[in-house]
Structure formats: C-alpha cells, structure tokens
C-alpha positions in Angstrom: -57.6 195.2 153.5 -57.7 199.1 153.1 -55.4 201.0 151.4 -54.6 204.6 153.0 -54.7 207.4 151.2 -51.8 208.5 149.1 -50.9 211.4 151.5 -51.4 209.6 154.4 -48.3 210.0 157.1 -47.6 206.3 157.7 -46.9 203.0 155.8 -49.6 201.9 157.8 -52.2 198.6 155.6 -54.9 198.4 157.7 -56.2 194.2 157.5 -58.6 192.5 158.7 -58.4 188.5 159.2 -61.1 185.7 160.0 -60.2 182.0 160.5 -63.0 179.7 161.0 -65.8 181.4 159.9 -66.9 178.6 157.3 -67.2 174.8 158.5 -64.8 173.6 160.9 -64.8 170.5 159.0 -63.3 172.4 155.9 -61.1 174.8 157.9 -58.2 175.8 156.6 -55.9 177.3 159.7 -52.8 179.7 159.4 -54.5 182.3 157.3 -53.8 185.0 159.2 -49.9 184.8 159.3 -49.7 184.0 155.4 -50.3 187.8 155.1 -48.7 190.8 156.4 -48.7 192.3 159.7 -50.0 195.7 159.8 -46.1 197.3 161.4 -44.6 198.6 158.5 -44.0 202.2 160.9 -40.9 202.3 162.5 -42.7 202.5 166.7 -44.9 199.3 165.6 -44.1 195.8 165.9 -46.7 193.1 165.9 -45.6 189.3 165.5 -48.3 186.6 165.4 -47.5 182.9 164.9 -49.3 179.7 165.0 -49.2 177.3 167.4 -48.0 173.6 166.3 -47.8 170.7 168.5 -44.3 169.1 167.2 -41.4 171.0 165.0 -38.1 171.4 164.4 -36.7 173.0 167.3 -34.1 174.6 164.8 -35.4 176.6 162.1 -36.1 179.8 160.2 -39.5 180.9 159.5 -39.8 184.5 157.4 -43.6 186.1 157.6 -45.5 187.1 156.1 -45.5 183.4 155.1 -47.0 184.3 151.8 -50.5 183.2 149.9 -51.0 180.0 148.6 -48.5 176.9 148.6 -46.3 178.9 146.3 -46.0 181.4 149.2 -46.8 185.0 146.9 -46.2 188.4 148.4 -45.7 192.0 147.5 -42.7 193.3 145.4 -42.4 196.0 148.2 -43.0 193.3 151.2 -41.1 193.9 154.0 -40.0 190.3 155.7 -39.5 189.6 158.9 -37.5 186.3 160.4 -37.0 184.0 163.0 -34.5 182.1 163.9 -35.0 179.7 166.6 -32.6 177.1 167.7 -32.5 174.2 170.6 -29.9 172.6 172.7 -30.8 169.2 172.0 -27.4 167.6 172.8 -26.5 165.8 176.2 -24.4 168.9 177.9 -24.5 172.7 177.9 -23.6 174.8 175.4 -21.4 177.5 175.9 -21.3 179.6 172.7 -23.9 179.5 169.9 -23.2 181.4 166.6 -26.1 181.8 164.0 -24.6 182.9 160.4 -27.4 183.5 157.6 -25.9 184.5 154.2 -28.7 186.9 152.9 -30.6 186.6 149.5 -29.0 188.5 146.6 -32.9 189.6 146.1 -32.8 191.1 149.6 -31.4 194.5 150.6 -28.7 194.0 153.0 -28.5 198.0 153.6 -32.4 197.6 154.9 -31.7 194.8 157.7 -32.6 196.0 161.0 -31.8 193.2 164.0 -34.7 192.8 166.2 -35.3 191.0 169.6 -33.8 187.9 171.0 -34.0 185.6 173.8 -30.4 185.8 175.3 -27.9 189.5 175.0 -25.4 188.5 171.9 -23.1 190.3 169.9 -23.7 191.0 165.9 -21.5 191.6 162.8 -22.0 191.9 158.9 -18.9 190.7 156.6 -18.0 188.8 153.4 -21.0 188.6 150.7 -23.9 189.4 152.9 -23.2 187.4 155.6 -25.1 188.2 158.9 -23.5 186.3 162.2 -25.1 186.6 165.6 -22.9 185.2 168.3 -24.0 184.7 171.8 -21.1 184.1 174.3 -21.1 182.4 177.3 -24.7 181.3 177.1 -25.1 178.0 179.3 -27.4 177.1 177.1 -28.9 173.8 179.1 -29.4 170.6 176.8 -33.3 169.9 176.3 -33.0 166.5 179.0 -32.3 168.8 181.7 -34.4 172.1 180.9 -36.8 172.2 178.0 -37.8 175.5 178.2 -34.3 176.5 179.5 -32.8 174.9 176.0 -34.3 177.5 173.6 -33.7 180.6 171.8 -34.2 182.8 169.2 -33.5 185.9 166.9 -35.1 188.3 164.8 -34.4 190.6 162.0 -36.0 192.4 159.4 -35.2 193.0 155.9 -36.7 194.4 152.3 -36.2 192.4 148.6 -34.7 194.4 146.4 -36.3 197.3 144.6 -37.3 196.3 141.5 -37.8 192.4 141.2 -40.0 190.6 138.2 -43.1 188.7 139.2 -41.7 185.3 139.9 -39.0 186.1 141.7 -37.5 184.3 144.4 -36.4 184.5 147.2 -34.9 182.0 149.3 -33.1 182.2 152.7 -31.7 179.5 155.5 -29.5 179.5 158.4 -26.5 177.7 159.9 -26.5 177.3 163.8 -23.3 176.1 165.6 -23.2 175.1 169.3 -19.8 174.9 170.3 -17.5 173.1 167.5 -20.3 171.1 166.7 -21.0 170.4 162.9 -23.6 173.3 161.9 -27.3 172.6 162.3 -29.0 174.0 159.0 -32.5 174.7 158.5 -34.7 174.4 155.7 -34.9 177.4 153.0 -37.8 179.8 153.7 -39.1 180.3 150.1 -41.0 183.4 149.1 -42.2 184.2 145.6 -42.2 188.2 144.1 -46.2 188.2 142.7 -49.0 190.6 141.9 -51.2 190.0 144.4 -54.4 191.4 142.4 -54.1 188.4 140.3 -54.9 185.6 143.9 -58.0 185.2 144.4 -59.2 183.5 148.2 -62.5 181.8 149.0 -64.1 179.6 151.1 -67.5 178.2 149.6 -68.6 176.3 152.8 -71.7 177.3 154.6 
C-alpha cells in the first residue's frame, strides 16, 4: 500500500495484492477482497469477488470484507454491498422488494445506490430504512432458468465520523418475493480498528 501525498487531488490508495505466492499447500485464498478496492474517486468503480462453488443464493456481502476473522477495517472505510437474491420457488415472481434498515454507525446522508441486474424503483423512510422495489420482474424460479432466477443490488455507504476502535458494524437484508414470508440474510459484520496494529505474514517457502 502507498499512501499519496497529503496534497494529492484524489482519494486515490494505491494497493498492491498477491495470492499464492507462498505454498499452495498453505494457501490462504480471498486476500485480496478482505482489503479495499482502490475507487474511493467518484469516476472509479472496481468490484472484485471470489469465486465459490456453492452459497446462499440470497445474501449480503459488504467489502472490503475486512482483515482477519474479526473482519477489521478503517475508521474512514468506505463500504460497499451486495445484495443478491434467487427465485428458488416453483413459479415466477412478479414483484421483489429488498428493505435493509441501515446501521446506526453508518451514514445514511452518504449512501449512493449503485448498479443492479433488473431497472427498479428506490425510496428512503422511517429510521434508516433503504427499500428497493422491482416491479413486474418475471423473475423465473431457479427449475426453469438458473441464470434467469438471479439478481442483485448495490450501494455504497460511510460509518459514521468518529467511531472508537471496536466498533461495530453490522448490517442484513430482508428480501420479499411476492407475499412470501421475507428471506433474511446473515449480518455482514465489520469491526472499526487501527490497522497499524494487524500485522500479515506468510512464513512458507
């Protein structure tokens, strides 16, 4: 990592990442997207994610995912999220509405929606609640089209200025299809540290 210089013109954190390099016995995979993307300037977006074999084809991942188990970032880290979600009933889905009630550590006046997979409609009410709602979406049941059954949003937001070491953050989703009982996915967790204090090796050869 490189950090610009004070006056630089950007929010730009130039990073470089290298999985692998050790053993591939003692490989330790998903390095990369436990840190930050380098797209903190507005005309940048980069997304990188890594590729599992089976998962929950509803769920909410925020990146960066954080370093270590305890998933540490920044006090100024911006987060970005996913939402994906998956027809995985036995008929199509007409509506589907995605509500996520933000974090009290996250700065609702920061969110900025991002791209999805289908056109939908957005609206922010009550305490923090975010709701995007996608009309009309035929969205085929996983039997008939796999690929056809998916879909997904993103959004990105900042914590709070301000927060303690130790702090935090914890965010999940509720997805509706139709008047279905809500699907809700597991809490993405990340904890307010000083990175300084992390220290990452690999000893292998």
């Amino acid at each position: 990592e490189a950090d610009q210089h004070p006056l630089h013109p950007g929010n730009s954190r130039p990073m470089s990442v290298q999985e692998r390099c050790g053993s591939p016995a003692n490989w330790t995979p998903g390095l990369v997207t436990r840190q930050y993307m380098n797209d903190a300037d507005p005309i940048i977006d980069v997304f990188c994610e890594q590729v599992n074999g089976s998962f929950d084809p509803n769920d909410k991942t925020g990146y960066p995912l954080g370093l270590t188990d305890a998933n540490y970032i920044d006090a100024g880290q911006q987060l970005q999220y996913v939402i994906r979600f998956q027809n995985t009933g036995n008929d199509t889905a007409f509506t589907v509405v995605l509500r996520d009630t933000l974090s009290v550590l996250l700065d609702a006046l920061s969110f900025v929606p991002g791209v999805a997979s289908h056109p939908y409609t957005l609206r922010m009410y009550g305490p923090r609640v975010v709701e995007w709602t996608f009309e009309n979406i035929l969205l085929p049941d996983s039997t008939t089209d796999v690929l056809g059954s998916s879909g997904f949003v993103t959004f990105r937001i900042d914590p709070i200025i301000g927060l303690e070491d130790g702090s935090t953050i914890r965010n999940a989703a509720a997805i509706y299809f139709d008047f279905n009982e809500p699907v809700i996915t597991a809490p993405t967790i990340h904890v307010i540290h000083d990175l300084n204090d992390i220290s990452l090796s690999d000893s292998s050869p």
